[in-house]
C-alpha positions as CSV (number, residue, x, y, z in Angstrom):
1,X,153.6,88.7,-23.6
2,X,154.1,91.3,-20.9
3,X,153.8,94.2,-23.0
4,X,150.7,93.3,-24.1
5,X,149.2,92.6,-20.3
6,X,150.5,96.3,-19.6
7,X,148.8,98.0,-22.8
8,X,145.6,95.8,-21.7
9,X,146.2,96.6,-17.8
10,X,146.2,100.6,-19.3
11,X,143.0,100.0,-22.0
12,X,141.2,98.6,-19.3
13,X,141.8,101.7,-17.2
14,X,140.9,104.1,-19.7
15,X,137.1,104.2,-19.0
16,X,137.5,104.7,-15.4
17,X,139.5,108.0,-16.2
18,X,137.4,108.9,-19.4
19,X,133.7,108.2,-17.6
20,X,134.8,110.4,-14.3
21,X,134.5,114.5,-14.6
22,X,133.2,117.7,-13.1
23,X,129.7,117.7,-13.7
24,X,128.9,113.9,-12.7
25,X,130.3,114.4,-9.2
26,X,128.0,112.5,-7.4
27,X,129.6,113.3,-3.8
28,X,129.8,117.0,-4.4
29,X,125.9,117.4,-5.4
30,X,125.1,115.6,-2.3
31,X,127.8,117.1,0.2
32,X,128.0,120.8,-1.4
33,X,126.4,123.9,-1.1
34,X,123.1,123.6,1.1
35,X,120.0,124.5,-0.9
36,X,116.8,125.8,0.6
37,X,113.2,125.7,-1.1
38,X,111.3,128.9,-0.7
39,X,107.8,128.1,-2.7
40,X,106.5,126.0,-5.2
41,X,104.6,127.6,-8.0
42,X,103.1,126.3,-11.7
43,X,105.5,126.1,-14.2
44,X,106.3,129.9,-15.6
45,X,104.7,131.4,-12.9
46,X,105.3,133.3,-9.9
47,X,103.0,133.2,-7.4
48,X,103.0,130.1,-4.4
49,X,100.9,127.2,-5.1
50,X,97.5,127.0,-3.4
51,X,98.2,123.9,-1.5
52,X,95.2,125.2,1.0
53,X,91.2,125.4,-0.2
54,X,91.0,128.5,1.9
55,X,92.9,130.6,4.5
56,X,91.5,128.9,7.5
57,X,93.0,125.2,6.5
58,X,96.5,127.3,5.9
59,X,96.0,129.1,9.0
60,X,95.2,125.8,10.8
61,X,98.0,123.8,9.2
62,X,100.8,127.0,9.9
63,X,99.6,127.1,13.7
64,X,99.8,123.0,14.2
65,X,103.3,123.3,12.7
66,X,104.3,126.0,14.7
67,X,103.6,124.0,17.8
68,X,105.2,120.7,16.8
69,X,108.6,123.2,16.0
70,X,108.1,124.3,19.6
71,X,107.9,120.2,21.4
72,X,110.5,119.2,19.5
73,X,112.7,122.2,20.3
74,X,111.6,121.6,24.4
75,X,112.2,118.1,23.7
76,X,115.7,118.7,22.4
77,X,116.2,121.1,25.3
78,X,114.8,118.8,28.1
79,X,117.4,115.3,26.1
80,X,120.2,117.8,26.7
81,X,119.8,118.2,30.7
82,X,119.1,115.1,31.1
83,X,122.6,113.8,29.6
């Protein structure tokens, strides 16, 4: 009787060792190397995708976020002296 609770104790542990390797780590995609995205484009091609109908809504859209970087970096700045 206690020989067979041990060889089902090990059978039952068998898939946990068997389902776990390398290239299903979970916690290292997540918690790795930091990746950046630089553009989007079509599939197979190279250029950026026209998210803009002309240069003056990108231009619009670049300036707006360039000011929203600049309040929350003053806003950082200014939470900082005041704790």
């Amino acid at each position: 009787m206690r020989n067979i609770s041990k060889i089902l104790g090990l059978l039952l542990l068998l898939p946990l060792f068997t389902g776990c390797n390398d290239s299903d780590d979970v916690a290292a995609i997540f918690t790795g190397k930091t990746w950046k995205l630089n553009y989007i484009t079509v599939d197979g091609g190279h250029d950026m995708f026209p998210f803009w109908e002309n240069e003056a809504q990108k231009q619009r859209f670049m300036t707006n976020l360039t000011r929203m970087v600049h309040t929350t970096s003053y806003l950082r700045v200014r939470l900082k002296a005041i704790s």
